[in-house]
C-alpha positions as CSV (number, residue, x, y, z in Angstrom):
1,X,135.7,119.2,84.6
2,X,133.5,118.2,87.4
3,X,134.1,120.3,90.4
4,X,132.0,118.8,92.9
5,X,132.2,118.0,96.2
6,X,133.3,114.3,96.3
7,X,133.5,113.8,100.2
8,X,130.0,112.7,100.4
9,X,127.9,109.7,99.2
10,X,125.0,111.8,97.2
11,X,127.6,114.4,95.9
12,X,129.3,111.2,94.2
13,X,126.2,109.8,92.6
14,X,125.3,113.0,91.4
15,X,129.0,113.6,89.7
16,X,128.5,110.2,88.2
17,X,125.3,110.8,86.9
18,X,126.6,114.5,85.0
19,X,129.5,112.6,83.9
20,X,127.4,109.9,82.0
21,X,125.0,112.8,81.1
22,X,128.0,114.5,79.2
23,X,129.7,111.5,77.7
24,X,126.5,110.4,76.0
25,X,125.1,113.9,75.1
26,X,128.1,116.7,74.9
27,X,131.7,116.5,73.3
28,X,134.5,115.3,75.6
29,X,137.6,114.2,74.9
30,X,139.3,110.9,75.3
31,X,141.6,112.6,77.8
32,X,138.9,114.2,80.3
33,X,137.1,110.7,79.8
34,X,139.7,108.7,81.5
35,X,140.6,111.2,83.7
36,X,136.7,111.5,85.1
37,X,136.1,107.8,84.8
38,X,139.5,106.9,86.9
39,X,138.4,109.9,89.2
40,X,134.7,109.0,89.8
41,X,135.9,105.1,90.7
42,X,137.8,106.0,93.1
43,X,135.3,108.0,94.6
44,X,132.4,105.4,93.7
45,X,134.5,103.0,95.4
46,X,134.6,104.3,98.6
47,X,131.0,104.7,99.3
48,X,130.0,101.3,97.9
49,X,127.6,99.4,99.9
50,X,125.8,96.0,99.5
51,X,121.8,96.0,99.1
52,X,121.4,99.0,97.1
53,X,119.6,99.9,93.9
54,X,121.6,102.4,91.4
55,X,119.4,105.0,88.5
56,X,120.3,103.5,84.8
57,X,123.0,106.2,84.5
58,X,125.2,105.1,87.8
59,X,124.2,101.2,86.2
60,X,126.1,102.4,82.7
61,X,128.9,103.8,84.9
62,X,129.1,100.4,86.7
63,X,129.6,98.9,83.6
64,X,132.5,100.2,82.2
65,X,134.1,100.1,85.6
66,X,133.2,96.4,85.8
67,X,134.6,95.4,82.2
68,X,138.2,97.5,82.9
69,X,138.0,95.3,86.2
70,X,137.6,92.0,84.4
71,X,140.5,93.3,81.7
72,X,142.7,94.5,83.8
73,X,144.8,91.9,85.4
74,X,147.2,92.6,87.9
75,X,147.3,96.1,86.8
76,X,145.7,99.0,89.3
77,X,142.5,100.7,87.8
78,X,144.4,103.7,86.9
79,X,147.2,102.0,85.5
80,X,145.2,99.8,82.9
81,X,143.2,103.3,81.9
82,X,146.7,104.7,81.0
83,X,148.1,102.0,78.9
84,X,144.1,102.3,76.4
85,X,144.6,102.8,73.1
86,X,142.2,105.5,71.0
87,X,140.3,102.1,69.6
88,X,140.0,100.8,73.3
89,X,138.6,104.3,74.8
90,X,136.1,103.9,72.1
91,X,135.4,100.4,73.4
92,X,134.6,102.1,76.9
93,X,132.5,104.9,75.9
94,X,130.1,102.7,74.0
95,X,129.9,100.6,76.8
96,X,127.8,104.0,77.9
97,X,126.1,104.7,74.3
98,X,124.9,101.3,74.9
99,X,122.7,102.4,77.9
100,X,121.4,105.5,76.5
101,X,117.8,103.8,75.6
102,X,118.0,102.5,79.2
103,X,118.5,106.0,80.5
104,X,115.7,107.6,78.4
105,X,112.9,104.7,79.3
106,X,113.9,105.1,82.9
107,X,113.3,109.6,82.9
108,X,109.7,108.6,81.1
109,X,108.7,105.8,83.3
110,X,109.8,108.8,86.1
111,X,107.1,111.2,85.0
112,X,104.6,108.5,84.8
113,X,105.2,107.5,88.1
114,X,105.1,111.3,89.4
115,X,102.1,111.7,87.7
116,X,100.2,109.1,89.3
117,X,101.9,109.7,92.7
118,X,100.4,113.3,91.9
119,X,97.3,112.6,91.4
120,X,96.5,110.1,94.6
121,X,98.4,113.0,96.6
122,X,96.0,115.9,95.6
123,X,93.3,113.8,96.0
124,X,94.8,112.3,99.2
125,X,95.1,116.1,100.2
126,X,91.6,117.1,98.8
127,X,89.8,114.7,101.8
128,X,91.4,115.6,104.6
129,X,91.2,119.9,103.9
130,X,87.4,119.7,102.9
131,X,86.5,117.0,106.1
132,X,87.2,120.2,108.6
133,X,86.0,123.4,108.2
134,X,89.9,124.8,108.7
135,X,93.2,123.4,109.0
136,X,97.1,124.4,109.2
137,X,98.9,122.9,105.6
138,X,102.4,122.6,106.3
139,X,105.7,122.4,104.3
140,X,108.8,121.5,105.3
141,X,111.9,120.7,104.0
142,X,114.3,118.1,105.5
143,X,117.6,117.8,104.5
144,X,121.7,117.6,106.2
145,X,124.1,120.4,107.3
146,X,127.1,121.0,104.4
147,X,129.9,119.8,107.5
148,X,127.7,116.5,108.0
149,X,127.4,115.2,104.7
150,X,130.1,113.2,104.1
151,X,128.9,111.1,107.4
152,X,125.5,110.3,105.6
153,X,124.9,107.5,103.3
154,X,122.0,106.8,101.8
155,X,121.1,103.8,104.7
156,X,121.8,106.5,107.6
157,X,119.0,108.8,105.4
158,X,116.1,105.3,105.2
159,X,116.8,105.2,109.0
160,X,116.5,108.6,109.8
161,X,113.0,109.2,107.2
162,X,111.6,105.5,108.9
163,X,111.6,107.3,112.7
164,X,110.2,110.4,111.4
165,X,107.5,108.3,110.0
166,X,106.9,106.0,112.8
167,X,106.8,109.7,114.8
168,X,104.3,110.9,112.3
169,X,102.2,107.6,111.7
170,X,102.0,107.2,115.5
171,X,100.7,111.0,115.8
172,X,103.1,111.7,118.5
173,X,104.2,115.1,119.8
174,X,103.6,117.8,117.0
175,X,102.2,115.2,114.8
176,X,99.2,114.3,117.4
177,X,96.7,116.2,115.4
178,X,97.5,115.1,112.0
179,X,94.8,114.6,109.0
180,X,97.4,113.4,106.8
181,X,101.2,113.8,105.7
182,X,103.2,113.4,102.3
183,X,106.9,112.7,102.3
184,X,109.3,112.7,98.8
185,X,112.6,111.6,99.0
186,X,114.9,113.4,96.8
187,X,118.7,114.0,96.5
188,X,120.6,117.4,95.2
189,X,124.4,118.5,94.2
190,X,124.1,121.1,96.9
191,X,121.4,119.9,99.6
192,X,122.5,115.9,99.4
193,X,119.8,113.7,100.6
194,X,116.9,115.5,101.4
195,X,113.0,114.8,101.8
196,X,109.7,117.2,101.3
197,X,107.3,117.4,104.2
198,X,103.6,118.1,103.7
199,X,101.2,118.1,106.4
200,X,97.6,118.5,107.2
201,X,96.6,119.5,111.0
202,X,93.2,120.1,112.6
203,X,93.6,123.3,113.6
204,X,91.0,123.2,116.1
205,X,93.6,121.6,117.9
206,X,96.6,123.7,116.8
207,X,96.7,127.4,115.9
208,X,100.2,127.9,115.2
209,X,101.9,126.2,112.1
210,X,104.7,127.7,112.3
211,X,105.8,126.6,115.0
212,X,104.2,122.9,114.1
213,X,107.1,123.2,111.2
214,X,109.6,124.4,113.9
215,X,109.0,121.6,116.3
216,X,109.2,119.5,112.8
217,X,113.1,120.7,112.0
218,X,113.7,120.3,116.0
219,X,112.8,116.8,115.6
220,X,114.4,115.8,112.6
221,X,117.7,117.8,114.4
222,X,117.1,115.3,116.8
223,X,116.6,112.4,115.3
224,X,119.8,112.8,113.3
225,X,121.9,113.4,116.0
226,X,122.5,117.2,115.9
227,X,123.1,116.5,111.6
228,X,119.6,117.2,110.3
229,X,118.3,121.1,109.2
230,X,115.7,122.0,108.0
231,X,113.8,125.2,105.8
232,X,110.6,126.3,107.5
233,X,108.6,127.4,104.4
234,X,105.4,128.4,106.7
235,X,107.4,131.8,107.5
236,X,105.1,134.9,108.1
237,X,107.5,136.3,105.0
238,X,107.1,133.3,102.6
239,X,103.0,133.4,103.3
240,X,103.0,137.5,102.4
241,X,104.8,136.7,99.6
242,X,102.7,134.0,98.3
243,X,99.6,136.0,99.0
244,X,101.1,139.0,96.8
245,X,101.2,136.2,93.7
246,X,98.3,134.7,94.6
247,X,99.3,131.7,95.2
248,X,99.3,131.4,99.2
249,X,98.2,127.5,99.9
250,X,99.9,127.1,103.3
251,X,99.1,127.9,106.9
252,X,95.2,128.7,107.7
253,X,93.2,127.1,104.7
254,X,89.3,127.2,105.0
255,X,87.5,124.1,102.6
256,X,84.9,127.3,102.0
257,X,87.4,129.4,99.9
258,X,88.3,127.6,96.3
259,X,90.8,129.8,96.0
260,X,92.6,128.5,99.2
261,X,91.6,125.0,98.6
262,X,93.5,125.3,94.6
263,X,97.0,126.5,96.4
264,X,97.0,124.6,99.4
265,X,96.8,121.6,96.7
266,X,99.4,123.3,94.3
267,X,101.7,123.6,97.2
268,X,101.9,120.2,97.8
269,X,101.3,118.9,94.6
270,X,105.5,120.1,94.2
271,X,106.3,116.8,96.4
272,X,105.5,114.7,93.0
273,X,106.7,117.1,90.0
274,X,107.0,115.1,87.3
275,X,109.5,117.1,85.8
276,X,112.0,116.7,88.7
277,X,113.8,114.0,87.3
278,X,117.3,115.9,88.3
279,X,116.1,115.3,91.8
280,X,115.4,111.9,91.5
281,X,117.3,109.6,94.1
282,X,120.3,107.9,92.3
283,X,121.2,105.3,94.5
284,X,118.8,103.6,98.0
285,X,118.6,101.1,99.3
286,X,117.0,98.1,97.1
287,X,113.2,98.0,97.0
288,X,112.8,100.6,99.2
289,X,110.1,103.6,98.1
290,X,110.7,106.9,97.7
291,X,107.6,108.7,98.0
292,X,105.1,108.4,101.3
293,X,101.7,109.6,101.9
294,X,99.2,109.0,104.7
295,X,95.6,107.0,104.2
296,X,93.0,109.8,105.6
297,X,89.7,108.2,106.2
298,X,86.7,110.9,106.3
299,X,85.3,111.2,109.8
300,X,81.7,110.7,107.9
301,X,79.9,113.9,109.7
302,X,77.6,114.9,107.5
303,X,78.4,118.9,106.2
304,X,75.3,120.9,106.4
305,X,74.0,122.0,103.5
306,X,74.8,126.0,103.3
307,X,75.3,128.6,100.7
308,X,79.0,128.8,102.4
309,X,79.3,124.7,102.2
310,X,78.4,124.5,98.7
311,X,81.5,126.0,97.8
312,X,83.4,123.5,98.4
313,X,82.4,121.7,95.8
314,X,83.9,124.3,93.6
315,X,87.4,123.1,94.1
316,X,89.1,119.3,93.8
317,X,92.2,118.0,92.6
318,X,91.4,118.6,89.1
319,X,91.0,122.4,89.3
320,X,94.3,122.6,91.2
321,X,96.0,120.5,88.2
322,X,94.6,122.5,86.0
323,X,95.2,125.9,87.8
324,X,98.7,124.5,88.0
325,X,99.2,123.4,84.5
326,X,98.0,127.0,83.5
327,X,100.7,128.7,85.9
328,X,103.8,126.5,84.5
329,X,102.5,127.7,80.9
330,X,102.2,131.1,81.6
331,X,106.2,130.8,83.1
332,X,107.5,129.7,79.9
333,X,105.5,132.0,77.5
């Protein structure tokens, strides 16, 4: 019912999490609910670890696993799931009903978090692009190859993003002209762990972000052993294509051109969508953060006052929001 790739520890979260997502919202029947829950044990099992945190749907899970444990005596798991009754299944699945108002307070407090995460980042983002006249935005994406996946748990991915950001917060190698940086944490079916990787550059230092976002992806390779890939979004290709929509907010941007300064801000703003909860980490390590971002502090120059200059006052966070907002309405019209 579930066929997905249960070798690996975010593959297994985010099986759990569809299978609780079905039980409490689609018709299932008893018989593919025992199967699944006996299945996704197993599975849950073997990737357990001490010190983590779990999303309100993996808790629910853990709590009918829990209860068969403290019924089931000498009996295995499996065994005690076999010998339920109708009455007794029905037991177990409100177990789950039970922390449906638990699930739905936790995907709300999610986009309130995003939101405000948003709204420092764009701002965040605003300062450094308009205290140069031009600088290099950068996006990256960070994630595993498909064969190493199953050798990454979700403490192996908090080490690997903590030595990328003492790399980045100590301005070393690639990083040694950075403004400021954003970093979300996110996990997929298909990707696993994986992060978003914003930058902002001086660029009278660098001229070349693409290969800023290269040397970024050799790194991460690096520091992961040989395991870590990446997606270089700051292609020649994926700028043309943005520029044919309009939309083209990475590489060069110039604090003189509102339309530049809007993009550049809606490109980044995707590292704190509030309507990503499917992305949202399920399991990490406990009271660890999941969203990063640098602490620019304006170099104070003054900007001379110029017919050019005062254009950047025509562009902030707001207008990008808004610009952004308008976008997502015209896509579902």
């Amino acid at each position: 019912m579930f066929p997905l790739d249960l070798d690996d520890q975010a593959g297994v979260m985010c099986t759990i999490h569809t299978f609780v997502d079905v039980c409490l919202n689609f018709d299932i029947s008893d018989e593919a609910f025992i199967f699944n829950l006996e299945r996704l044990y197993c599975a849950f099992e073997a990737f357990k670890q001490e010190g983590l945190e779990y999303a309100a749907s993996l808790r629910a899970f853990i709590a009918v696993t829990e209860y068969v444990n403290s019924q089931r005596g000498m009996l295995s798991f499996a065994e005690y799931l076999t010998g339920l009754s109708i009455g007794e299944i029905k037991a177990l699945r409100r177990i789950l009903h039970a922390h449906r108002g638990l699930i739905r307070d936790e995907i709300k407090s999610f986009a309130r978090r995003k939101e405000f995460n948003r709204v420092a980042l764009l701002e965040e983002f605003e300062g450094a692009i308009k205290g140069y006249y031009s600088v290099l935005v950068i996006r990256v994406d960070l994630s595993y190859s498909k064969d190493s996946m199953s050798e990454i748990t979700v403490n192996d991915f908090y080490q690997h993003i903590g030595k990328l950001r003492d790399l980045i917060t100590d301005k070393n190698g690639y990083f040694d002209a950075l403004l400021t940086y954003a970093i979300a944490l996110e996990q997929g079916i298909t990707k696993g762990f994986h992060a978003h990787l914003a930058l902002v550059i001086n660029r009278s230092e660098h001229q070349s972000d693409y290969k800023i976002a290269e040397g970024v992806i050799e790194k991460w390779n690096e520091i992961t052993l040989g395991k870590g890939t990446g997606w270089n979004i700051n292609t020649t290709e994926n700028k043309e294509n943005y520029e044919k929509q309009g939309r083209l907010g990475i590489g060069d941007i110039r604090r003189t051109i509102p339309e530049q300064g809007n993009n550049a801000l809606g490109a980044v703003a995707y590292l704190s969508d509030p309507d990503k909860y499917e992305q949202t980490l399920l399991v990490k390590p406990r009271g660890r953060k999941t969203f990063y971002k640098g602490d620019y502090q304006h170099h104070s120059r003054p900007i001379p006052d110029t017919e050019e200059n005062r254009r950047i006052k025509e562009w902030n966070a707001q207008t990008a929001l808004a610009k952004l907002e308008e976008e997502i309405w015209f896509k579902k019209i």
